[in-house]
C-alpha positions in Angstrom: 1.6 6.9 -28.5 1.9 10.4 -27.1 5.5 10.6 -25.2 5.5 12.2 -22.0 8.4 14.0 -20.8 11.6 12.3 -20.2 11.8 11.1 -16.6 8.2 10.8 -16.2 7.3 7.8 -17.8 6.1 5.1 -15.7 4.5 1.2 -16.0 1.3 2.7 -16.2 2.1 5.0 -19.3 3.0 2.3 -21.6 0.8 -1.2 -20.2 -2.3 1.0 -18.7 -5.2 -0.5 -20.7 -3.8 -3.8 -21.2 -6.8 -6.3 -19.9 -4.5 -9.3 -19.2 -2.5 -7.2 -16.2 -6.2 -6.3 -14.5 -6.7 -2.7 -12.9 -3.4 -0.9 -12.7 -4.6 1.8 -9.8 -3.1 4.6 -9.0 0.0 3.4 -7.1 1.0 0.3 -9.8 -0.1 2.5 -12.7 3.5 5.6 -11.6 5.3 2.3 -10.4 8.9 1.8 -12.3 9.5 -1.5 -11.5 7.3 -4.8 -11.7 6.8 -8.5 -10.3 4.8 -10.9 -11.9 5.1 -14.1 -10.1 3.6 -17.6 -8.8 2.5 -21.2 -10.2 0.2 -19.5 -13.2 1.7 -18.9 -16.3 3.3 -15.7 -15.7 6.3 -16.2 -18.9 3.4 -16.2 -21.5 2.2 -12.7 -19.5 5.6 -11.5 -19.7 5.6 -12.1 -23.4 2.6 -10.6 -24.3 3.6 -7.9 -21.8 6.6 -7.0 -24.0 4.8 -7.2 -27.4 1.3 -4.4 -25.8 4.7 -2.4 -24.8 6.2 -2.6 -28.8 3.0 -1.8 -30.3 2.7 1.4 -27.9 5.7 2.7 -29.3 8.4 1.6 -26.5 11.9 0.1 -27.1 11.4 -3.1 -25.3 15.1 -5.5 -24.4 13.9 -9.1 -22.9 16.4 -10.6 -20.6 15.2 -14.5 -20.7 16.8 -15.6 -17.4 14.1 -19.1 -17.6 14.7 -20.1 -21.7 11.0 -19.5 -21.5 10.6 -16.3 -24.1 8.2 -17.4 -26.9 8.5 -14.8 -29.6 5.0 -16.5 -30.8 3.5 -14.7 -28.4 4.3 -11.5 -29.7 3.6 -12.8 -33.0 -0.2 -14.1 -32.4 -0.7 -10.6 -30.3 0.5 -8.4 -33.6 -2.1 -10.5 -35.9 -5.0 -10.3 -33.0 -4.9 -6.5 -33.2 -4.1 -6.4 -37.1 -0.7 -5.3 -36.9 2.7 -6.8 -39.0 4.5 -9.2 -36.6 7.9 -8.5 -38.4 7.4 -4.8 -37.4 6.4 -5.7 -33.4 9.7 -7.9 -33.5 11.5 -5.3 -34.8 10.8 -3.6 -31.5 11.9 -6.8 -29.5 15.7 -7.3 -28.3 16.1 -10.3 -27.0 19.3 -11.5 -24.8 19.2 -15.1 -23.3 21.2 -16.3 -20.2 21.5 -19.8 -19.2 23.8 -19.4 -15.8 23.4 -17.2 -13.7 26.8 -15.4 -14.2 25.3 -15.0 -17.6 22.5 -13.4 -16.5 24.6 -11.3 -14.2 26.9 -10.4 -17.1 23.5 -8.9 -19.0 22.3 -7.1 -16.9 25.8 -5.4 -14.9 27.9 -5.0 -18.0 25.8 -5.2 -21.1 22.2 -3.4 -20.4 22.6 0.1 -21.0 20.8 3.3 -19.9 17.4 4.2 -21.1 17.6 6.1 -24.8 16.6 9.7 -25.0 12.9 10.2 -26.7 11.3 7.2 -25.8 10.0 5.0 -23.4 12.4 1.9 -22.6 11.1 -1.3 -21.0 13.2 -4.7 -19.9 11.4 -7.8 -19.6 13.4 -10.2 -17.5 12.2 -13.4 -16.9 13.1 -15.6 -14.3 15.4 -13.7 -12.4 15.7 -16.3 -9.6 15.7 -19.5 -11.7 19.4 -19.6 -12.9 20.5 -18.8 -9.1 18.3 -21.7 -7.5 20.8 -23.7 -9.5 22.6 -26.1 -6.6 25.6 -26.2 -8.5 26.4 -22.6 -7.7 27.4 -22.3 -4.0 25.1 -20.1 -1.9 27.3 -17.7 -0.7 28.4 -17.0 -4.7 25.1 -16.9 -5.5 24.1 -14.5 -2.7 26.4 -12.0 -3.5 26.0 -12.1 -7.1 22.2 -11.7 -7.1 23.0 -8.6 -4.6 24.9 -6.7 -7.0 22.6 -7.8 -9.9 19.6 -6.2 -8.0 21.9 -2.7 -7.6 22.3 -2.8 -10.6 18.8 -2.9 -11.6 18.2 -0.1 -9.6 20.6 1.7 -11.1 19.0 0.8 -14.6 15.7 2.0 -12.9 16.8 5.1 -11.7 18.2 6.5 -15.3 15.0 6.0 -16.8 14.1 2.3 -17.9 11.3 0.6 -16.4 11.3 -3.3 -15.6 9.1 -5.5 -15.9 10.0 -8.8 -14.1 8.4 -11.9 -14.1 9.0 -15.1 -11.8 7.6 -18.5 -11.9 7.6 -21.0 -8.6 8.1 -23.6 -10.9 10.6 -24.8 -9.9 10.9 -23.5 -6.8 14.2 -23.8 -4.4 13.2 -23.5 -0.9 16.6 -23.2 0.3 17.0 -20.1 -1.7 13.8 -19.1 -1.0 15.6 -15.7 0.3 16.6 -14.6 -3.2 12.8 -14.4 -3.7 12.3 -12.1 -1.0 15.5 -10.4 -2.2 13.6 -9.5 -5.8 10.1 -8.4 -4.0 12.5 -5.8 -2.4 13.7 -4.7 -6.1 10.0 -4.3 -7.0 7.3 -2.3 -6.0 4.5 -3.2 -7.0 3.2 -7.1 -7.2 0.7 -9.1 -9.0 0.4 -13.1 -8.7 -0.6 -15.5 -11.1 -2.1 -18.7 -9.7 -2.0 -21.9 -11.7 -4.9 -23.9 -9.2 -5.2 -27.3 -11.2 -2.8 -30.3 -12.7 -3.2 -29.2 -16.1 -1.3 -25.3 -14.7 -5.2 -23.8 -15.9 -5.8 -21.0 -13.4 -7.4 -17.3 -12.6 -5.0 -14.3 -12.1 -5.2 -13.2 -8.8 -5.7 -9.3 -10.5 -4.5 -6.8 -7.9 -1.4 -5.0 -7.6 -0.1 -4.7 -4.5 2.3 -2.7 -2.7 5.5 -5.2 -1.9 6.8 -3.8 1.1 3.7 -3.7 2.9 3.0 -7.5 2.1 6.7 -8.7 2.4 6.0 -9.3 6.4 3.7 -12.4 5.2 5.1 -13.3 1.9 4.7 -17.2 1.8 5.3 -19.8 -1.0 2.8 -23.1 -0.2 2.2 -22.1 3.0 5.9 -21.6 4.4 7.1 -18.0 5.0 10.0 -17.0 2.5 12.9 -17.6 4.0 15.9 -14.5 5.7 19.3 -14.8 5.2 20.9 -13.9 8.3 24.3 -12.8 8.3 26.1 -15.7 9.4 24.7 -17.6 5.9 21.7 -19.8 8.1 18.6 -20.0 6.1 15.9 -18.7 8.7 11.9 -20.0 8.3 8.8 -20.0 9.5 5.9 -22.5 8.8 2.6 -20.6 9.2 0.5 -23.7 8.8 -3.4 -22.6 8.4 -3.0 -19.4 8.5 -2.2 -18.6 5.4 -1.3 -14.9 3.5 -1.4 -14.5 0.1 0.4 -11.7 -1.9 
C-alpha cells in the first residue's frame, strides 16, 4: 500500500475497494469516522473490516465492546486472498471490555494516538451494548458515554480513523438516546438489515451522511429517543411513515 501523507489518510484510503462495504462515494470514501449498524450481521463486517484494513498495510486495534470479535474471520479472509493468517493477526490488537467502565477505561486512558508512518484504524464493536446494561444507572451511564465519545473525537482528530460497528440486537429502547449520541460521533452511515428469523438479509449499501438523516433516525418504527436535560426520555412513534437510514 502506497502511504499518503500523514494527516491525510481517510476511510476511503485504506477500505476503498472492499465489495462487502458497497460504493464508498466521494463524501464516505475522505470520512474519518464510521457507523455500521442495524439487525444484519454488522460484527462479522466489522471483522472482516479490520482484517481488508491489515492486509492493506494499516495498524488496526479492535475495541470488542459486544464479546462478538471472531479472529476466524480474519483468518478465512487471509486464506481467501492467499495470504498467511499468522501474519494478518499479527496486524490485529485486540482489547475486550465487558462493562462499560471497561470499555470507557479503553478507549479514555488506554488508546493512544495514531503512530507516525502509517495508517491506524480502531474497530470498536458495540459501543452501545455494555451501556444499555440496566444495572448501570442512566445518569452514570449518560455521562460516561459523553466523555467516551470526546474522547473518540480526540482519537479522531490526531490521526486514527474509526470504524464503529453497532448491532440492535439487543436493543434498549430506554437508552435509545445513546444511539443517537454515537450517530453524532459518526459521519458517515451504512445499515445492515437482517429481514428474516434465521438473521439472513441484504445490506442496505449506501453511505449516508448522519447529520442529515438524524432528524428521522428510527429503530422499528419509533423515532430514537432525546435526552432532555432534566433526565426524561423524550419519543416519538412515527407509525407508517416510516424513514430508514
Amino acid at each position: 500500500m502506497e502511504l499518503e501523507p500523514r494527516g491525510a489518510w481517510h476511510l476511503g484510503s485504506i477500505l476503498g475497494g472492499m465489495p462487502e462495504l458497497g460504493r464508498w462515494g466521494d463524501q464516505a470514501a475522505h470520512a474519518r469516522r464510521a457507523l455500521i449498524w442495524g439487525t444484519g450481521d454488522v460484527y462479522d463486517a466489522a471483522s472482516t473490516v479490520a482484517a481488508f484494513a491489515a492486509h492493506r498495510g494499516a495498524s488496526v486495534t479492535v475495541v470488542d465492546g459486544a464479546n462478538a470479535f471472531d479472529p476466524y474471520m480474519v483468518s478465512r479472509y487471509a486464506v481467501r486472498c492467499g495470504l498467511d493468517p499468522a501474519e494478518v493477526l499479527r496486524r490485529v490488537q485486540i482489547a475486550r471490555a465487558f462493562t462499560c467502565y471497561q470499555l470507557a477505561t479503553l478507549l479514555c486512558e488506554r488508546l493512544v494516538a495514531a503512530p507516525q508512518g502509517e495508517p491506524a484504524l480502531v474497530v470498536l464493536l458495540g459501543p452501545c451494548t455494555t451501556f444499555f446494561d440496566e444495572n448501570v444507572p442512566l445518569k452514570d451511564a449518560h455521562l460516561l458515554f459523553q466523555r467516551m465519545l470526546r474522547r473518540m473525537g480526540e482519537l479522531s482528530a490526531s490521526g486514527l480513523l474509526l470504524f464503529m460497528a453497532q448491532s440492535l440486537h439487543p436493543m434498549n429502547r430506554r437508552r435509545g438516546h445513546l444511539l443517537r449520541s454515537l450517530f453524532r460521533s459518526a459521519d458517515v452511515a451504512l445499515e445492515l438489515r437482517a429481514h428474516d428469523a434465521e438473521g439472513r438479509g441484504e445490506r442496505e449499501m449506501a453511505w449516508k451522511n448522519v447529520q442529515a438523516v438524524l432528524p428521522e433516525m428510527q429503530v422499528d418504527g419509533r423515532r430514537v429517543g432525546i435526552l432532555r436535560s432534566d433526565g426524561v426520555v423524550e419519543g416519538r412513534r412515527y407509525g407508517a411513515n416510516r424513514h430508514s437510514i
